[in-house]
N, C-alpha and C positions, 0 to 999 in steps of 0.2 A: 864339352858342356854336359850336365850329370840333370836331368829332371824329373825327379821321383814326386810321387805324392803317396798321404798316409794310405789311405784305401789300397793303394799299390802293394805296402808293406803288410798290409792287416791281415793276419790269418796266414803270413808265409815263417819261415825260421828269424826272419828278422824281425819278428813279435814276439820278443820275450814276455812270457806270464809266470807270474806267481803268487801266491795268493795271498801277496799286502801290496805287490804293485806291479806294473806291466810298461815294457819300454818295448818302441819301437823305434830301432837300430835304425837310420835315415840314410847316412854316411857310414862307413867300416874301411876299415884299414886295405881293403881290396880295390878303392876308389881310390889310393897313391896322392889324397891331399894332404897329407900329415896332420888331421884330426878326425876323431868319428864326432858324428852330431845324431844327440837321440831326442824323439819325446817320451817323456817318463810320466806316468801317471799312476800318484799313491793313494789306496785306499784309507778314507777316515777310518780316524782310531786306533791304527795301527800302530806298531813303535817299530823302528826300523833300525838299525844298527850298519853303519858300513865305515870302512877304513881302505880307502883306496890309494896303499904303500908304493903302486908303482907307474899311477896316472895322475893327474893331474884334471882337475871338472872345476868346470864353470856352468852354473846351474841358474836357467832366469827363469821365475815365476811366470807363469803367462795365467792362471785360474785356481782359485782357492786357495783356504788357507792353512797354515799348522806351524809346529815349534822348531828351528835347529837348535841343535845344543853343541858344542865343544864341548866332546867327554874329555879334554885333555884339561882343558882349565874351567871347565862347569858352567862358561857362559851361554847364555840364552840369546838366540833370536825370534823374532815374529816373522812368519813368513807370507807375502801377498801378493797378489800381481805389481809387476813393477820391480819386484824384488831382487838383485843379483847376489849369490857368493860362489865365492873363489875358494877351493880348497888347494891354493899354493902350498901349504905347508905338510900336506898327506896327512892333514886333521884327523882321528878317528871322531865321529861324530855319528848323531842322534836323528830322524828325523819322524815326529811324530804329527801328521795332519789333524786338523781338526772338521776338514770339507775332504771332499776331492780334491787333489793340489795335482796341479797340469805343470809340467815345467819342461825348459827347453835346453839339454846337456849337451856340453861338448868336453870333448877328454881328448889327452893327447898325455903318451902315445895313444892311436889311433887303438881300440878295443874292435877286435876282427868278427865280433859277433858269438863267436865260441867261450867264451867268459862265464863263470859261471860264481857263482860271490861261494869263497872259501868260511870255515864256521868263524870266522874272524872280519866277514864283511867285505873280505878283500878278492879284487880282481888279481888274478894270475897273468903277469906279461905275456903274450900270447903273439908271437909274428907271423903274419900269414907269409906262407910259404908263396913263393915266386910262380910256381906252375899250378896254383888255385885263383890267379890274378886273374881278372879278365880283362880285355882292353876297351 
């Protein structure tokens, strides 16, 4: 059994920042459950740009609000608490908040923490190696 809490995560490597939004890595591919689970939290105003070519994210709103877009076919959504999308099809897409938007990400394959978004938005397949595992 695995029981972390954010405070735990906050201020270590697995609190990614940048400066339109900041994720904290909960689950990583070092915990051998076959997905990571993050919370992500994006700064209003900002426009965000990602294509994630070689994971797959499930993304649920939990606070505030903002725009996805499908840059492949131009469509819009509203995004709110309550809100789920699937990027099953490695969508490149938009995401522009309009508040602080809190969301709750799970990707598979499992993203080992070491990721860092390519000028293309995209995470790099990334395996963690066997003798960085911890048990």
């Amino acid at each position: 059994m695995i029981v972390r809490t954010l405070d735990e995560i906050t201020d270590t490597e697995a609190d990614v920042k940048t400066a339109n939004w900041r994720s904290k890595r909960i689950v990583l591919a070092k915990d051998k459950v076959g997905f990571s689970l993050h919370e992500t939290t994006l700064s209003p105003g900002t426009v965000n740009d990602f294509w994630y070519a070689n994971h797959i994210e499930a993304v649920f709103i939990v606070e505030g609000e903002g725009e996805l877009t499908d840059k492949e076919t131009g469509e819009t959504y509203q995004l709110r608490p309550g809100t789920m999308y699937l990027l099953d099809g490695h969508e490149k897409h938009q995401l522009r908040p309009t508040t602080e938007l809190r969301a709750v990400c799970v990707f598979n394959p499992p993203v080992t923490g070491k990721e860092v978004h390519d000028e293309n938005g995209v995470y790099p397949l990334v395996v963690e190696d066997d003798e960085s595992v911890s048990a």
